[in-house]
N, C-alpha and C positions, 0 to 999 in steps of 0.2 A: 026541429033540432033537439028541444026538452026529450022529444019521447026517443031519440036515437040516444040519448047520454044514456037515459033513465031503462033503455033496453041494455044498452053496454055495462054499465056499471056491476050490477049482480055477475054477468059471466067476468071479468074483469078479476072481482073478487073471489069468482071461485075459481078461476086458474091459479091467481097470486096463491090461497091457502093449497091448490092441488101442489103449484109449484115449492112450497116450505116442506109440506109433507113426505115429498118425493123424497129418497135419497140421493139419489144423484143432485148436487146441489149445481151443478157445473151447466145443468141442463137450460135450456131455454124454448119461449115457446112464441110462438108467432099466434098473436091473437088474431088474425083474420083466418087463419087457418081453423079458427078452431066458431067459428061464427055460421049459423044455421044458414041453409041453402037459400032460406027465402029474405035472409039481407044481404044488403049490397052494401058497399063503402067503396064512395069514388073518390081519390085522392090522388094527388101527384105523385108519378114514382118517388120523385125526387123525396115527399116527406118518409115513406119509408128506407129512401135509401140515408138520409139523413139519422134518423132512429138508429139503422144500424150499425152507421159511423160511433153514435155514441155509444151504444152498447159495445162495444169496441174497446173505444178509448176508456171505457170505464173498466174491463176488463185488464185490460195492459195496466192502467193504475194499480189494480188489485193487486196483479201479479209482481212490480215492481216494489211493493211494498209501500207505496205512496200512496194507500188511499184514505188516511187519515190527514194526512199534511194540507195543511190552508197556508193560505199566503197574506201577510198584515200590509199594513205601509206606516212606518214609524216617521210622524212629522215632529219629534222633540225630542229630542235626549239631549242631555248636557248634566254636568254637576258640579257648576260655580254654587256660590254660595246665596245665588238668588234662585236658583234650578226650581225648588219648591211651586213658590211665586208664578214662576215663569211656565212651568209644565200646568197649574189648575187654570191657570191663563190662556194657554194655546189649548186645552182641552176645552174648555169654556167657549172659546172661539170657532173652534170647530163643531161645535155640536151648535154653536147657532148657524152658522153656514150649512150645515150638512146635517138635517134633523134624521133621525130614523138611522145611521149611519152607528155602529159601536162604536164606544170612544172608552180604553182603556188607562189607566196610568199605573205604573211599575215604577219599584223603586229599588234597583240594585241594587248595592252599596258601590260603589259612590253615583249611579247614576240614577236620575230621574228620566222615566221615560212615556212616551204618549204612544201609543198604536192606533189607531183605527181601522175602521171594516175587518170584513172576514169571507177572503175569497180563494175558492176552491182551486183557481189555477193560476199560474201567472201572468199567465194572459190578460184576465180577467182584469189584475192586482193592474198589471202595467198601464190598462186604459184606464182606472181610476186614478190610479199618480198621474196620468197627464192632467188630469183637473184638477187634483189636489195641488201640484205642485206650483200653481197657478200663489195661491194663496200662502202655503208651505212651501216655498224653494228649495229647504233641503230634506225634505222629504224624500224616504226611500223603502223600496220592499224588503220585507225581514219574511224568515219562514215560521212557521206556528206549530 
């Protein structure tokens, strides 16, 4: 398996730089296509037909103009006069439940606010608020 990466990897790389260089930037290229007669790669259709699902969905993003937008999940905003307090508190709290997770704080004016993670769809956002919201009840997705 090392010597099949470690054969893939350099052509890999030199498609990617053929592909930058090319002008047509729109262009795409199928790396098995482009892999010497004397290797094989057996895989299930299903993973290249999955592949091109995303290259797909990535494209349509592009095109829509959404392909910077992430999706947060804000578990605290409020701006009583404990908000301070209360927002390094549930930030504190969540970065001990959920290590490796970002954990932001924002401060409007007048609001104190908490975000966490940074997920590319809301898909993604929506199955992490079922878990958060576990701990966070009123936790909700914001766009970023």
């Amino acid at each position: 398996m090392k010597r099949l990466i470690l054969t893939l990897l350099p052509l890999l790389c030199c498609l990617c730089l053929s592909a930058q260089e090319a002008k047509d930037t729109t262009a795409t290229y199928d790396v098995f296509d482009k892999l010497s007669e004397n290797l094989s790669v057996k895989q299930p259709e299903a993973v290249r037909a999955a592949m091109a699902a995303h290259v797909e969905r990535n494209e349509k993003r592009a095109a829509s103009g959404l392909e910077g937008q992430t999706f947060r999940i804000r578990i605290f905003f409020d701006s009583g006069q404990s908000a301070r307090g209360a927002s390094e508190a549930a930030a504190a709290r969540f970065r001990n439940l959920h290590p490796g997770v970002p954990v932001s704080r924002t401060f409007t004016d007048p609001f104190f606010k908490v975000t966490v993670g940074n997920y590319a769809t809301k898909a993604d956002a929506a199955n992490a608020l079922k878990t958060i919201q576990q701990e966070f009840p009123t936790a909700f997705i914001v766009r970023n």
